[in-house]
N, C-alpha and C positions, 0 to 999 in steps of 0.2 A: 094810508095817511095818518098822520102823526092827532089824535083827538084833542089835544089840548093847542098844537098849532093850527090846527081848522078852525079853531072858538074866533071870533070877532071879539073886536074892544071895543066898546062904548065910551068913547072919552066924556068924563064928566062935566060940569059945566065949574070955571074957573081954571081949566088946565088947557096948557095950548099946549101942543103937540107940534112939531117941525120935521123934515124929513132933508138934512141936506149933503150928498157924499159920500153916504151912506152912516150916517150919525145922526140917529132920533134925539130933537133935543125935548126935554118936557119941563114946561114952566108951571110952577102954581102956586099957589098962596103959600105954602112952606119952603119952598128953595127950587131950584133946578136942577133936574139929573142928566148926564148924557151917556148912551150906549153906543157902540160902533157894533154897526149889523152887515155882516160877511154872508156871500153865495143864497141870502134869503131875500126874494121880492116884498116889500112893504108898501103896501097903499092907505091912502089917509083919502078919503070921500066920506060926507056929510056926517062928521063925528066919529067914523067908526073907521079904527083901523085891521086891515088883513094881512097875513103873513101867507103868501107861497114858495113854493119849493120849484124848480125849475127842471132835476132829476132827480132819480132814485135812487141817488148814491148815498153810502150809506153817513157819508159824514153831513149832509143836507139835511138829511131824516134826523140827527141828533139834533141839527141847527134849531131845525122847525119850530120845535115846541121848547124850545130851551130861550131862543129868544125871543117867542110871545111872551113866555110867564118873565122874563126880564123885563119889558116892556110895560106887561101889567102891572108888575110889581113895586117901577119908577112911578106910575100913573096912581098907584094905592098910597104909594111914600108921599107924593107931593099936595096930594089932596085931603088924605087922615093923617097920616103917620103912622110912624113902627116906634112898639115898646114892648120892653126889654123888663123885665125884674129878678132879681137876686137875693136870696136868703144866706144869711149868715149864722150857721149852727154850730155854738159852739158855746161853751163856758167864757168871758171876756172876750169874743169877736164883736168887733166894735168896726164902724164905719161913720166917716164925715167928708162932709166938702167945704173947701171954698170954691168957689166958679168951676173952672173946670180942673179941678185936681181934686183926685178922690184919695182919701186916706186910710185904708184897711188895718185893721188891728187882726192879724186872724191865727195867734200860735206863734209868732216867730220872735226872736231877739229885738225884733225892730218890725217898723210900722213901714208896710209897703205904701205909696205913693205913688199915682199914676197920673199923670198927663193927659189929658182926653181931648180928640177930637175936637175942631168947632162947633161942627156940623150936631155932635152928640152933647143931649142935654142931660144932663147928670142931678141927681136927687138923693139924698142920706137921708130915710126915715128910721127913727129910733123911739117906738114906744114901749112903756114902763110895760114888764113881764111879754113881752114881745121880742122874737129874734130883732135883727136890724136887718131892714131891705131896700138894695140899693135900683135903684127907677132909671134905667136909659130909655131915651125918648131921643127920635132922628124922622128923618124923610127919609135915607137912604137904609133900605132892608138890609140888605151886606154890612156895612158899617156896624148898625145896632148890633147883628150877632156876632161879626169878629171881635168887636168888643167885648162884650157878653162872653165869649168864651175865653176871652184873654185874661179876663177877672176871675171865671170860672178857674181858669189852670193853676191860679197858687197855689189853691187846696181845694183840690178836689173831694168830693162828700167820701169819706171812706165806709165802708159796706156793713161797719159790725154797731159802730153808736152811730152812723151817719153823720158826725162832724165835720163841718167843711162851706163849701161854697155852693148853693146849690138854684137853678131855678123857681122861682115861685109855682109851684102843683105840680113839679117833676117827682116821678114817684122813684123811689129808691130799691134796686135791692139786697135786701139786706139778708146777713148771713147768720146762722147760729152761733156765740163764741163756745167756749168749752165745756164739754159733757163733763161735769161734775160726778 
């Protein structure tokens, strides 16, 4: 059996859960997520929901525990939320928003500009001898980190000054430059 598909869910209290079609929907104080759950039995009884497997086939066995921690992790979106932060290392990298459009300054001929999501809440902090660190804030876990790495890919940190685009406590590694 799959450990992390045998764990039960405790559904927390402001979140309702629905089961219908096979499409878990989940409501809570931050938005609504929906998953479609394939070849796995889901029951919902007094708060707590369970995921079974019906054989041993091996593509069930990947299902199991793949679409619990889905499930959990709609259930952690709708009730805390998922955040994102980003550091910008560089001489002149510079970051702003209006609503939802982020304006990157990071190296290049011209100011990258990105469109974001609704669902993702976007923040430019910029204090004085401080990088500049950009804040996504969502319900949906997927979202936050495709974003997060779509920002990530402009410039990525490169390895010898570490300049670039990097997560807030991601540790670097970094390489010797030249033996003098």
């Amino acid at each position: 059996m799959s450990r992390i598909g045998k764990n039960p869910i405790t559904i927390p209290e402001g979140v309702n859960v629905d089961l219908k079609d096979g499409v878990v929907t989940v409501k809570g104080k931050l938005g609504e997520l929906k998953q479609e759950i394939n070849d796995i039995d889901v029951k919902i009884e007094d708060g707590v929901i369970t995921f079974e497997r019906s054989s041993e086939k091996s593509d069930q066995k990947a299902k199991h525990g793949l679409y619990r921690a889905l499930v959990n992790n709609m259930i952690e979106g709708v009730s805390n939320g998922y955040t994102k932060s980003l550091e910008l290392v560089g001489v002149g990298y510079r970051a702003s928003n209006q609503g939802q459009k982020l304006d990157l300054a990071v190296g290049f001929s011209h100011n990258i500009v990105i469109d974001l999501a609704p669902e993702v809440k976007v923040e430019a902090i910029s204090e004085k001898g401080k990088n500049p660190v950009v804040k996504l804030t969502s319900y949906d876990k997927q979202l936050v980190g495709q974003v997060a790495a779509k920002i990530r890919s402009f410039r990525a940190p490169e390895p010898y000054k570490g300049k670039g685009i990097k997560y807030v406590g991601e540790q670097l590694r970094r390489k010797a430059g030249k033996s003098a």
